[in-house]
C-alpha positions as CSV (number, residue, x, y, z in Angstrom):
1,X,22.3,-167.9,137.1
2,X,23.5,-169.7,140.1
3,X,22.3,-168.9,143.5
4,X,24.3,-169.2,146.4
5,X,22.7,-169.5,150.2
6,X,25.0,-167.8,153.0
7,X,28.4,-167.0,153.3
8,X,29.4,-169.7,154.9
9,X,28.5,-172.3,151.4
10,X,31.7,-174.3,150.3
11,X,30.2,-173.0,146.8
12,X,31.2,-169.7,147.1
13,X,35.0,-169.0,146.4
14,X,36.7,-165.8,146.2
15,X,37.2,-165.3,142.0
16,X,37.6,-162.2,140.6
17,X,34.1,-160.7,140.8
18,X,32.3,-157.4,139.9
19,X,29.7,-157.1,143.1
20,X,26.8,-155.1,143.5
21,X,25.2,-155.3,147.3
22,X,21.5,-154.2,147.9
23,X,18.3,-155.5,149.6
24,X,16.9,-155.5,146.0
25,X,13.2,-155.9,146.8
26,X,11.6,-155.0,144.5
27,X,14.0,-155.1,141.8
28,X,13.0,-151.2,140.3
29,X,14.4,-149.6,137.4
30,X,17.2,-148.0,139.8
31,X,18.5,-151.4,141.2
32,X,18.2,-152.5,137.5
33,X,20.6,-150.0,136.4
34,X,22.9,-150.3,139.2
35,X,22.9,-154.2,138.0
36,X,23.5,-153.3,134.3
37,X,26.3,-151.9,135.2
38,X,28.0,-154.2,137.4
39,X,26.9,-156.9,134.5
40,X,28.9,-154.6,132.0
41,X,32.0,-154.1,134.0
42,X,32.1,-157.5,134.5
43,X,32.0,-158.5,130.7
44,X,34.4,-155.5,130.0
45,X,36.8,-157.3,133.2
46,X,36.5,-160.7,132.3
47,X,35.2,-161.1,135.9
48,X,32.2,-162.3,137.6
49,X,28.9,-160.6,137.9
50,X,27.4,-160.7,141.1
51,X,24.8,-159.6,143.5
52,X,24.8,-159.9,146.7
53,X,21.5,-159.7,148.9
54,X,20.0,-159.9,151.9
55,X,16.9,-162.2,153.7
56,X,15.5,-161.2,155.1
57,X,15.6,-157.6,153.9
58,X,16.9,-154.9,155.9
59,X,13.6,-153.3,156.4
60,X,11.6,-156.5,157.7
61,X,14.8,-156.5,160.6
62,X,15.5,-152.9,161.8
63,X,12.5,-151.5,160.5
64,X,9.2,-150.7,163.2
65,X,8.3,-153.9,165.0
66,X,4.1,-154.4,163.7
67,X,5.1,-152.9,160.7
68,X,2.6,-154.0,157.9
69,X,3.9,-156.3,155.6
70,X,6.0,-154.4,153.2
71,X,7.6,-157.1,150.8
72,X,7.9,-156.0,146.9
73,X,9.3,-159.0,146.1
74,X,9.6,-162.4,148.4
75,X,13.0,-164.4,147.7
76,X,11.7,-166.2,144.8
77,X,10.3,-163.2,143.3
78,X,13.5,-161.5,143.5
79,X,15.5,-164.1,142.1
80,X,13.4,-164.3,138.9
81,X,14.0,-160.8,138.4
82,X,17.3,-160.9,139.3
83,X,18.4,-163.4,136.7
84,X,16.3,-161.7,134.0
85,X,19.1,-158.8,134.5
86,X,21.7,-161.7,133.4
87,X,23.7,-161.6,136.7
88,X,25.9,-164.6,137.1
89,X,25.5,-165.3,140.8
90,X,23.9,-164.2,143.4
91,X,24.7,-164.5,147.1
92,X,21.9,-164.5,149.9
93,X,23.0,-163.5,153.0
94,X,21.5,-164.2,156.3
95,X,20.6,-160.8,157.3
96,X,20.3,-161.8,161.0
97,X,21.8,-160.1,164.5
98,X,25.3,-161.2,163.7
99,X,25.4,-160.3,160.6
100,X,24.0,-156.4,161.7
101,X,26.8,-156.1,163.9
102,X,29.3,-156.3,161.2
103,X,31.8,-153.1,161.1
104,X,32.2,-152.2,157.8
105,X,35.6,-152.3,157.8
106,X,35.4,-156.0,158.7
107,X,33.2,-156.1,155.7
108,X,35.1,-155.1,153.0
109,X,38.0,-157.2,154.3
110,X,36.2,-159.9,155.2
111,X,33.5,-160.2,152.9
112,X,34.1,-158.0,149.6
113,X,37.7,-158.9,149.7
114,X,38.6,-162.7,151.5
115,X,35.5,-164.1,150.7
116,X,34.3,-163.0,147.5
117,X,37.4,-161.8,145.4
118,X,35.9,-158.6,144.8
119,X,37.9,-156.9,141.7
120,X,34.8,-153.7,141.6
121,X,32.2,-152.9,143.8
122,X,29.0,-151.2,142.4
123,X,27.2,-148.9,144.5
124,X,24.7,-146.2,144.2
125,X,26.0,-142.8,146.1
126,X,23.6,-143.2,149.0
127,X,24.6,-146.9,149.9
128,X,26.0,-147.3,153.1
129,X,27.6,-150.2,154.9
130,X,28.3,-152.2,158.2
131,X,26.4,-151.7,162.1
132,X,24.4,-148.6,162.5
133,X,25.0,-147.7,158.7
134,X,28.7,-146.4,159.8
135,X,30.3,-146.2,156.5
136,X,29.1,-144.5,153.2
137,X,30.4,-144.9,149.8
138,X,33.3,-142.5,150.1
139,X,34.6,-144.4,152.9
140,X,33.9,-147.8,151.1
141,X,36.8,-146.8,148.6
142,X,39.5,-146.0,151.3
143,X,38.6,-149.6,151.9
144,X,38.6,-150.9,149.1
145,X,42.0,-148.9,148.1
146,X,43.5,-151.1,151.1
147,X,42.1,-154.4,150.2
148,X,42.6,-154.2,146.8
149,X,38.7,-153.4,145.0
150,X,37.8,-150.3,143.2
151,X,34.6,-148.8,144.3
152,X,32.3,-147.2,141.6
153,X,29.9,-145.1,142.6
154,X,26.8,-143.9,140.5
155,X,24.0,-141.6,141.3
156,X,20.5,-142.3,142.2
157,X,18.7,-143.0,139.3
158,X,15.4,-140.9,139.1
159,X,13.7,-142.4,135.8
160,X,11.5,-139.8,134.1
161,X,11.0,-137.9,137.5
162,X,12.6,-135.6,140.0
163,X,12.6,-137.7,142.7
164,X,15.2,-140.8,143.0
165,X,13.7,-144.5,142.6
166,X,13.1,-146.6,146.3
167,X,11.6,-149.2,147.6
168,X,10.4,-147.2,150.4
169,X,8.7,-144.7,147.8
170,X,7.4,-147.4,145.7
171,X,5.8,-148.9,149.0
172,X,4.0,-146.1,149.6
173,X,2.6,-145.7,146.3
174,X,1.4,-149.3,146.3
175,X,-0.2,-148.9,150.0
176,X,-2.0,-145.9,148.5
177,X,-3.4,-147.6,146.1
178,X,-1.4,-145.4,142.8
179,X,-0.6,-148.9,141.1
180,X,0.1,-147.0,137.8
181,X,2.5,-145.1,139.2
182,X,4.7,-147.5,141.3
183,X,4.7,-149.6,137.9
184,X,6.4,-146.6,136.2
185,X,9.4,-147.1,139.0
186,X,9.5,-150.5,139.1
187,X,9.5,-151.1,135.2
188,X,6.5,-153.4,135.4
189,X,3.2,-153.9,137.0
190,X,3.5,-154.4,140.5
191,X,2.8,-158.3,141.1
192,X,1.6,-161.1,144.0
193,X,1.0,-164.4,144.1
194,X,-0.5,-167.1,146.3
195,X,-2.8,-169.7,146.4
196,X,-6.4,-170.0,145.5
197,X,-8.3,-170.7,148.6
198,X,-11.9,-171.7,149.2
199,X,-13.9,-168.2,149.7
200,X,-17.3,-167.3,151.0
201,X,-19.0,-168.5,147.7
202,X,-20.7,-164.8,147.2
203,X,-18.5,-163.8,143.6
204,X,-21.0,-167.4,142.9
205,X,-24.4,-165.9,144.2
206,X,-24.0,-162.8,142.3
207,X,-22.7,-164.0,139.0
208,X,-19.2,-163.1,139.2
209,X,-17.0,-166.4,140.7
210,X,-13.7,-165.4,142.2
211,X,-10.5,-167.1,142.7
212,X,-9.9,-166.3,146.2
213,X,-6.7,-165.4,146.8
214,X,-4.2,-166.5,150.0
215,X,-1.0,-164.0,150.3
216,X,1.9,-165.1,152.2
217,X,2.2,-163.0,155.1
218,X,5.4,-160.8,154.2
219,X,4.0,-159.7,151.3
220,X,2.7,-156.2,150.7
221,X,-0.9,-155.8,149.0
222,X,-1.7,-152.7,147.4
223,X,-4.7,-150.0,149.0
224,X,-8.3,-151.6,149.3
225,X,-9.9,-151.0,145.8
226,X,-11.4,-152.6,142.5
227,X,-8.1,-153.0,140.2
228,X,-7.8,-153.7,136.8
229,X,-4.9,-156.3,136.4
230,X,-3.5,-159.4,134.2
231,X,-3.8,-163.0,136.1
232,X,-1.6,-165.6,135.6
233,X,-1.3,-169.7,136.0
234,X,0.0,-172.8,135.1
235,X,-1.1,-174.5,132.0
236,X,-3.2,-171.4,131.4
237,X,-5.4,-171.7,128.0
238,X,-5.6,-168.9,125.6
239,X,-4.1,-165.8,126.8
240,X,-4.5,-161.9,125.7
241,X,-1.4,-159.6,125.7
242,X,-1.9,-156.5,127.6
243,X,-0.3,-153.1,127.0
244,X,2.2,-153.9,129.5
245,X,3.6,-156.7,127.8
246,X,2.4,-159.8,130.1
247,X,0.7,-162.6,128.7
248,X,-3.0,-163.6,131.0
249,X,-6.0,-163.4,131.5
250,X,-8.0,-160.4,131.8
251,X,-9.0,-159.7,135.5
252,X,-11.5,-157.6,137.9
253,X,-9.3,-157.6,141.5
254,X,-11.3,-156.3,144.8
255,X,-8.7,-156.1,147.8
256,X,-10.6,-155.2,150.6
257,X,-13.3,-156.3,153.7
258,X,-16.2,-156.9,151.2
259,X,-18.4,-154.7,153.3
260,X,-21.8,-155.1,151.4
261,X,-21.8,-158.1,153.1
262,X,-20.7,-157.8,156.6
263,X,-17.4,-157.7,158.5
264,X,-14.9,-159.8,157.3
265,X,-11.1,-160.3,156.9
266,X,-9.4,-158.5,154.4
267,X,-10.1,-160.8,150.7
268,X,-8.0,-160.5,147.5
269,X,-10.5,-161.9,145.0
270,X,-10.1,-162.2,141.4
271,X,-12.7,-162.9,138.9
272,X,-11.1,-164.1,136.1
273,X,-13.4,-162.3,132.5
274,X,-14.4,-164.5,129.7
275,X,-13.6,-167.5,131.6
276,X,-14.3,-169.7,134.8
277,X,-11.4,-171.9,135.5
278,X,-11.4,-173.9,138.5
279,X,-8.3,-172.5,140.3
280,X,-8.7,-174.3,143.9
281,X,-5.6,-175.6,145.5
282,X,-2.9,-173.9,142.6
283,X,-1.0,-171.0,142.4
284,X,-2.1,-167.6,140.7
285,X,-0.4,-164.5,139.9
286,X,-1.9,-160.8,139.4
287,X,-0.2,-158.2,137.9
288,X,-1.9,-155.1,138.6
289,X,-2.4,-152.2,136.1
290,X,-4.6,-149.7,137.0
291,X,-6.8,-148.9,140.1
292,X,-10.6,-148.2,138.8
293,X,-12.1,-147.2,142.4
294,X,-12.3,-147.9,146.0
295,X,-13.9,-150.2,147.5
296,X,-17.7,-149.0,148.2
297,X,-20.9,-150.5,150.7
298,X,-23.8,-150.6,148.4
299,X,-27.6,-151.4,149.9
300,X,-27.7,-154.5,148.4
301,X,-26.5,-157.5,145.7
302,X,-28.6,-155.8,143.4
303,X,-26.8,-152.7,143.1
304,X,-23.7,-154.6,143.9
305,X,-24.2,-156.8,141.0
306,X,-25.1,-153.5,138.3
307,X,-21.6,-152.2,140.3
308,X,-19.3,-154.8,139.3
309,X,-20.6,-154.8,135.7
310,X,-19.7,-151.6,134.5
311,X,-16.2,-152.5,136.5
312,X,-15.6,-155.3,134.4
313,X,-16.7,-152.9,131.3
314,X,-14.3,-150.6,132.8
315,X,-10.8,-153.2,133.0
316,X,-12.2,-154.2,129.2
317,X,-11.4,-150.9,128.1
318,X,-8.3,-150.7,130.6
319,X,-6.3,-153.7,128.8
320,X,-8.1,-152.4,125.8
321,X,-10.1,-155.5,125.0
322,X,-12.5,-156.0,122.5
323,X,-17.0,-157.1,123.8
């Protein structure tokens, strides 16, 4: 897959192209269709498959300012996923002021047409285009009748549901804490990763060390809780296969203030079962498949310690390990 940054790159030529346009965060099962199809046309057409996103996305521009970090997917994330759906290039575009202000009109001519060599646009029937969302699909083939595209539309994709797949929806799930359920949309187990950081030593004290884990900023982490999940990392030794399909390490995930022991700032910490690996300083990814409970104040280690047994008893039988 190559990746191209900004419309402005000497490496992107107008060709004969099938495009699909979308923020893409997250990548879901509806954004995976969407790109199966362009991908197929594309084959069918003898032209190029290609998506063309946005960063930052939409929502982290327009969207409330002191919004909570909402991310799915940062820009690396998404471009994994996006070339596991075997697009041939994809375009990031500088979603800044200027670009806002763009009529859509201006787009398709511009953009779609001059810049790209659009041949077929993919887009889902609630996609709209250019400043203050002026344009819908409908509109998008007059202009691509005049510039020389075909537009094809498909409907929201609602997986095994009622209600159509979004980011927006899938946010909310994940800020609720319904992990199980935003994994059903997205076609995976929601994921983050960051670096291991030095924590407050306590996962140590109690029996239980924790690789403590630093989030970028942008990125959205799931209700306060005790999760079951999969934990990933370089080099990794031995690894289990869950029932979702990702190869890890079995994990106990507590997201949350750690309020046994006082006020502090909000920890991802992931104790890592069967093992102790010394994490410090490298990179660490959790996928995260079920949420076992929320996060509780108990009188003391003690009972904190008898707690966080019977949770790592509970993500054995979660990922359906064996004592």
């Amino acid at each position: 897959m190559k990746v191209i940054y900004g419309l402005a790159s000497p490496e992107l030529r107008p060709r004969p192209r099938v495009v699909a346009v979308g923020a893409y965060d997250g990548v879901h099962r509806g954004h995976q269709m969407l790109l199966d199809v362009a991908c197929e046309a594309a084959a069918i057409g003898g032209c190029e498959s290609t998506a063309l996103t946005f960063e930052p996305i939409p929502a982290e521009v327009v969207g409330r300012a002191g919004s909570r970090s909402l991310r799915l997917t940062l820009l690396d994330e998404k471009l994994e996923l996006l070339e596991k759906q075997h697009i041939g290039t994809v375009v990031v575009v500088d979603f800044d002021e200027q670009f806002c202000n763009v009529r859509a009109r201006d787009f398709a001519r511009d953009i779609l047409a001059d810049r790209l060599g659009t041949h077929m646009l993919v887009a889902s029937e609630t996609h709209t285009f250019g400043r203050g969302a002026e344009a819908d699909v409908r509109m998008m083939q007059q202009f691509g009748h005049e510039f020389g595209f075909e537009v094809h539309i498909l409907p929201l994709f609602s997986g095994n549901g009622a209600r159509s797949i979004s980011s927006s929806h899938i946010r909310r799930l994940l800020w609720e804490g319904r992990v199980e359920h935003a994994a059903g949309l997205l076609g995976r187990p929601y994921s983050m990763r960051g670096t291991v950081v030095p924590g407050r030593g306590l996962g140590n004290q109690l029996g239980f060390p924790t690789a403590n884990l630093q989030v970028p900023e942008a990125k959205l982490i799931p209700a306060d809780g005790v999760y079951a999940a999969i934990a990933c990392w370089e080099n990794q030794p031995g690894a289990l296969v869950s029932a979702s399909g990702i190869r890890g390490a079995a994990a106990a995930v507590s997201i949350g203030v750690a309020p046994t022991f006082g006020p502090s700032q909000r920890l991802v910490e992931a104790h890592i079962l069967d093992a102790s690996p010394s994490l410090e300083g490298r990179s660490l990814e959790l996928h995260f498949v079920s949420r076992l409970r929320e996060q509780q104040k108990f009188p003391g280690a003690e009972l904190l310690s008898v707690q966080i047994a019977r949770d790592l008893e509970d993500v054995r039988q979660t990922l359906s390990i064996d004592n």
